[in-house]
C-alpha positions in Angstrom: 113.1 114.0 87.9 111.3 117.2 89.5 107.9 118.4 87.4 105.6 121.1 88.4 102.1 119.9 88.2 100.0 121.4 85.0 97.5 123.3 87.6 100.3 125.6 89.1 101.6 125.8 85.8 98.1 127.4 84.5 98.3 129.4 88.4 101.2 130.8 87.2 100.4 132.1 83.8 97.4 133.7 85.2 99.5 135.4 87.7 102.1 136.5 84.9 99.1 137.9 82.8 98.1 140.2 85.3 101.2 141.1 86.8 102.4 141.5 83.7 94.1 92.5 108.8 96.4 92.6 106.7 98.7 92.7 110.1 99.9 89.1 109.3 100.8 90.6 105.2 104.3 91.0 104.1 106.5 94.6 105.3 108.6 96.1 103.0 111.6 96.2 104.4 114.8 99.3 104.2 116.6 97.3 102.2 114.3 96.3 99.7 112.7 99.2 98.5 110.2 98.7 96.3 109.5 101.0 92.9 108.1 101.4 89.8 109.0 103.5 86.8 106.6 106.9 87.4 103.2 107.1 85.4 103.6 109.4 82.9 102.0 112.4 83.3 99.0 113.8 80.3 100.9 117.2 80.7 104.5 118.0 81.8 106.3 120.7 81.4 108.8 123.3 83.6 108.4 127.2 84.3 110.3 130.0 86.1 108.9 131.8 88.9 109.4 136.0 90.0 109.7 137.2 93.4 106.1 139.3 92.5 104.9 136.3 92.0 106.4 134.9 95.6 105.3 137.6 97.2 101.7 136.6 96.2 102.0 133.1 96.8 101.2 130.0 94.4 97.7 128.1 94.6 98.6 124.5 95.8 98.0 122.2 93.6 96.1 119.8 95.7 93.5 122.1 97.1 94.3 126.0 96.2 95.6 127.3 99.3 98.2 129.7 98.5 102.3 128.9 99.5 104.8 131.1 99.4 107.6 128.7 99.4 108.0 127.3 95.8 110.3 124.9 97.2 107.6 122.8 99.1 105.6 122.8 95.8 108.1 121.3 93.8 108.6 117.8 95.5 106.6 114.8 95.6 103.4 114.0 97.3 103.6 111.7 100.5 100.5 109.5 100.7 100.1 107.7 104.0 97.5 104.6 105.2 95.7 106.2 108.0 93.5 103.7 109.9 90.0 104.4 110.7 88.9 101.1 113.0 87.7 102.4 116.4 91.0 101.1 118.3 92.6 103.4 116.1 90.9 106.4 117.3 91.5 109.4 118.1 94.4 109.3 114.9 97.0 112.1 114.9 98.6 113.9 112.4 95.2 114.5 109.4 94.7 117.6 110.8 98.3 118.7 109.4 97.0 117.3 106.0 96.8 118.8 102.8 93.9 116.4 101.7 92.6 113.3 102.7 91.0 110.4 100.7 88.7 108.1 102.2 87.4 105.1 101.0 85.8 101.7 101.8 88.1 98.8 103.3 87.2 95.5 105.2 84.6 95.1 108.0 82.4 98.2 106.9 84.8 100.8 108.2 87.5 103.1 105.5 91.1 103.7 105.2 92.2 107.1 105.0 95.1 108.0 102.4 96.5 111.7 103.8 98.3 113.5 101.3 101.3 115.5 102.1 102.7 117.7 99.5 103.6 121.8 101.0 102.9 120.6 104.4 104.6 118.2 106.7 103.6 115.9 109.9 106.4 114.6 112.6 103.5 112.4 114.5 101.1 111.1 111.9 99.2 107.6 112.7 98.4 105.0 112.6 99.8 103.6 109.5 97.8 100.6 108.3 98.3 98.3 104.9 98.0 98.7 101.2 95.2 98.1 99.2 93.8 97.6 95.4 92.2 101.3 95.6 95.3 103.2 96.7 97.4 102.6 93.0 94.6 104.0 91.4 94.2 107.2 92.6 97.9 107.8 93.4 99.3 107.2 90.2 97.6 110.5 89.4 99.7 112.2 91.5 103.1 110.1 91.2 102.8 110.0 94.7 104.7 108.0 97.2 102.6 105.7 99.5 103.5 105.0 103.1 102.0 101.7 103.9 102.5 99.3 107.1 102.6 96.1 104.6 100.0 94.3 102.7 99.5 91.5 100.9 102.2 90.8 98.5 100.3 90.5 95.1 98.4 93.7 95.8 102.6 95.3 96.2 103.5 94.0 93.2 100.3 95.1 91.3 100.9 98.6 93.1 104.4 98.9 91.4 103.5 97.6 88.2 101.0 100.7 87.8 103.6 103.0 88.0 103.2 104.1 92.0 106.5 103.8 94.3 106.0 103.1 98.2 108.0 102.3 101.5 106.5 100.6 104.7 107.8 99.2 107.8 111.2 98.4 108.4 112.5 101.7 107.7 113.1 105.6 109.5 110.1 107.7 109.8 108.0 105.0 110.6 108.1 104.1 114.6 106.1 102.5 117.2 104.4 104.3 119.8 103.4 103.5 123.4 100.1 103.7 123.3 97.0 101.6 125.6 96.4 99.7 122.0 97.0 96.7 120.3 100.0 96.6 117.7 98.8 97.0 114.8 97.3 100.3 115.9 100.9 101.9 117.3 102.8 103.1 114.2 103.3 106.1 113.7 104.9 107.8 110.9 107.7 111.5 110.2 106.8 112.4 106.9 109.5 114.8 106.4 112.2 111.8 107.6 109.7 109.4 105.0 111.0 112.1 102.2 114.6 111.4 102.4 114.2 107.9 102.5 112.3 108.3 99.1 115.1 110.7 98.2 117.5 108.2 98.8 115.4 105.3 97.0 115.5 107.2 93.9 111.8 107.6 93.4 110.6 110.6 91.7 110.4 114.2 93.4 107.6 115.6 91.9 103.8 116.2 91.2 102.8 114.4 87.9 99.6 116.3 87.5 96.7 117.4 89.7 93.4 115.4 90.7 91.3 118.0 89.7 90.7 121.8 88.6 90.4 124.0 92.0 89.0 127.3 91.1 87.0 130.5 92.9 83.1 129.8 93.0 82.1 132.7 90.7 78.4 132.1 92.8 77.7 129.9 95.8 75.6 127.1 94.3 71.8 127.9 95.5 71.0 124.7 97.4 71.9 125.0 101.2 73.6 121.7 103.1 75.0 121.9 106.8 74.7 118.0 107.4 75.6 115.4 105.5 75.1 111.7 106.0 76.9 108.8 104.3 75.3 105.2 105.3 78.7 103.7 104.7 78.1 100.0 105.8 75.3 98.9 108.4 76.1 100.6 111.8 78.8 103.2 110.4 77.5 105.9 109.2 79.6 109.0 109.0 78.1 112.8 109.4 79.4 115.8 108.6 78.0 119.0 110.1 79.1 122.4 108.9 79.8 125.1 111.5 82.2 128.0 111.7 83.2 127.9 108.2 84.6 124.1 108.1 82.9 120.9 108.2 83.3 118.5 111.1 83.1 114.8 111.0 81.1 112.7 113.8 81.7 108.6 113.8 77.8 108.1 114.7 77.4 110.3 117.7 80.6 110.7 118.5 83.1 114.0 117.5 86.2 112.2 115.7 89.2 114.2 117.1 93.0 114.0 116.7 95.5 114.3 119.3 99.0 115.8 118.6 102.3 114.1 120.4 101.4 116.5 123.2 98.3 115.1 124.3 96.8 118.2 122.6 92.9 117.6 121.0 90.7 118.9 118.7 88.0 117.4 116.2 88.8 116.6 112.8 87.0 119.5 110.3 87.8 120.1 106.7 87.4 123.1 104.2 85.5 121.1 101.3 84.4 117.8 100.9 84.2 115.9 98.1 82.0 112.8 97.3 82.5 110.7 94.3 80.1 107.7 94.0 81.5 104.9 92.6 80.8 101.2 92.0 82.1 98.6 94.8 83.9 95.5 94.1 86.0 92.9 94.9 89.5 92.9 93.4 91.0 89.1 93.4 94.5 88.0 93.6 96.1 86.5 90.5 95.5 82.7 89.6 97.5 80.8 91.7 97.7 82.9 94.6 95.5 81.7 97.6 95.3 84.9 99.3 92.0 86.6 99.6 90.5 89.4 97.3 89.8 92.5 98.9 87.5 95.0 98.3 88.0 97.9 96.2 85.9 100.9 94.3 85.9 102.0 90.6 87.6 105.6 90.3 87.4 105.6 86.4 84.6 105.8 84.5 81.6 108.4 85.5 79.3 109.0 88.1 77.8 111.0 90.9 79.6 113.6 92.6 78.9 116.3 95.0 80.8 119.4 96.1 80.6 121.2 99.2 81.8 124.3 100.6 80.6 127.1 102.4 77.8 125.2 103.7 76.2 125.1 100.2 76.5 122.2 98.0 77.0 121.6 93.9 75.6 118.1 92.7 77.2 117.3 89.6 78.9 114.3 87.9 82.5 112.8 87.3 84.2 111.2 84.1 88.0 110.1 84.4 89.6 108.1 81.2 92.4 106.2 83.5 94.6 106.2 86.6 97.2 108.4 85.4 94.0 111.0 84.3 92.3 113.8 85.9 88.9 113.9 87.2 86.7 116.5 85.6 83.3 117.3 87.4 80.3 118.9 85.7 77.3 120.7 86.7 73.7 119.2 86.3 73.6 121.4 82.9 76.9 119.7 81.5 78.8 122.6 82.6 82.7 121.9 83.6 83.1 122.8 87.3 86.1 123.4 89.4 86.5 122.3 93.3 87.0 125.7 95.0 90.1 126.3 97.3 90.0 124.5 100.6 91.6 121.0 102.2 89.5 118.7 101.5 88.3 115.4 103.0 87.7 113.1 99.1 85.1 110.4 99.9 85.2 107.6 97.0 81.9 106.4 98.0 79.6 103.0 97.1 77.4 103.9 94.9 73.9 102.6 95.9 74.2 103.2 99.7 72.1 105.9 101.1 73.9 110.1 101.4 71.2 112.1 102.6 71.6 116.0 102.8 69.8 118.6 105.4 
């Protein structure tokens, strides 16, 4: 079932106004894909486009940017497990991206989740496993997560919150040849990962959007070109903003990307988002020996900040459920919007030291 999520739906009546470790864990294999029926959605519904309205492109739904293909806005979202553990380094394929999510995984160090929805990557890597975290942000999106393997009770938890994934086992995942150890060599083809989800049956569309992406009518008045998140002791991640983008350094050091070419540059985004939450361990059911792992809170309410431009908006969040939308608010309790960009979402432990210059 296709559905157009509700934010190009409200882009498109505006525009109609005016115009007129887890390397031991258990692979899914090709032949057992694994599903869920879709989350459902707070708003669905189904519109008809104009060629005016082609001609002036669509705001994405994941972070604004305008597309002028509707067809690449009305299919699912790819999510992929990125590693971010320093044999993994430089990764390839985030810099195609149309968001990434970052958040807190074993050892200190974060999983990325990059989110492909009008763009595509043939050399994207490397894939690492599932965890607790990644159902509940996806189901959002009715995305389809691209995952190396994982424990098996955090799968079965994953499709019984309504979000449908593939790993290992099947085409557009490979290995590469690369001076690494294994479980930093595959590599993933998200437009080959889309017919395989095509041919699964999973769901080909955007449930709804993460959040409202909207024009600054003002640049917020405090200025920020560095930012510093004290992830864990000894990783701290800082992001400095020059010529127009952010750029992210692992301590000291530039983190870059290389294409399939050999080809590098260092990772920069448009906007970033950070969204405090609370840390915690999630535990496997009773019974099952396996270890917990850890995990952070992405309902409830708490801190967020906004940046863009090199000026940042401190705000907070409040989000009902997994399936809901995260609505940010000003200091004076006023609704704000995330303006267009791709951006780099950090679901950050709240507690641990952000400092801003």
């Amino acid at each position: 079932m296709k559905r157009l999520p509700i934010v190009l739906l409200i882009a498109l009546a505006v525009i109609f106004a005016a115009c007129s470790g887890d390397d031991a864990a258990k692979t899914l294999a090709a032949e057992s894909p694994v599903t869920a029926s879709s989350s459902t959605s707070t708003s669905t519904s189904s519109t008809s486009t104009t060629t005016t309205t082609m001609d002036k492109g669509i705001p994405s739904p994941i972070n604004g940017l305008l597309v002028y293909d509707p067809s690449l806005l009305d299919r699912r979202v790819i999510a992929v497990k990125i590693d971010n553990h320093p044999a993994a380094r430089p990764q390839s394929g985030l810099q195609e991206a149309d968001a990434v999510i970052e958040y807190l995984a074993e050892g200190g160090i974060g999983r990325f989740v990059a989110l492909f929805h009008h763009s595509d990557s043939e050399y994207l890597g490397p894939v690492r496993s599932i965890r607790p975290t990644d159902f509940t942000i996806l189901a959002r999106l009715d995305a389809t997560l691209v995952v190396s393997g994982g424990q098996q009770w955090v799968q079965n938890l994953t499709a019984a919150n309504g979000v449908s994934y593939m790993g290992e086992g099947i085409s557009g995942l490979f290995r590469v040849s690369l001076d690494r150890t294994w479980e930093h060599t595959l590599y993933a083809n998200t437009t080959v990962l889309r017919e395989n989800a095509d041919a699964y049956g999973f769901d080909d569309g955007l449930a709804g959007a993460l959040y409202g992406i909207e024009e600054w009518e003002a640049l917020p008045e405090e200025p920020v070109e560095r930012v510093s998140l004290d992830w864990a002791p000894y990783n701290t991640v800082t992001w400095v903003y020059e010529d127009g983008s952010y750029k992210r350094f692992e301590g000291v050091h530039a983190l870059e990307w290389i294409d399939v070419d050999g080809n590098r540059g260092q990772l920069a985004f448009d906007v970033l988002i950070i969204i405090e939450g609370n840390q915690y361990f999630y535990y496997p059911p009773p019974g099952d020996t396996t270890r917990a792992l850890p995990a952070i809170e992405t309902t409830g309410s708490g801190n967020v900040y906004i940046l863009s431009e090199g000026r940042m908006l401190r705000g907070t969040w409040q989000r009902g459920s997994i399936t809901g939308y995260f609505s940010f608010y000003d200091l004076d309790g006023n609704e704000v919007a995330v303006p267009p960009g791709v951006p780099w979402i950090s679901f950050f432990p709240a507690g641990r030291s952000i400092s801003f210059s």
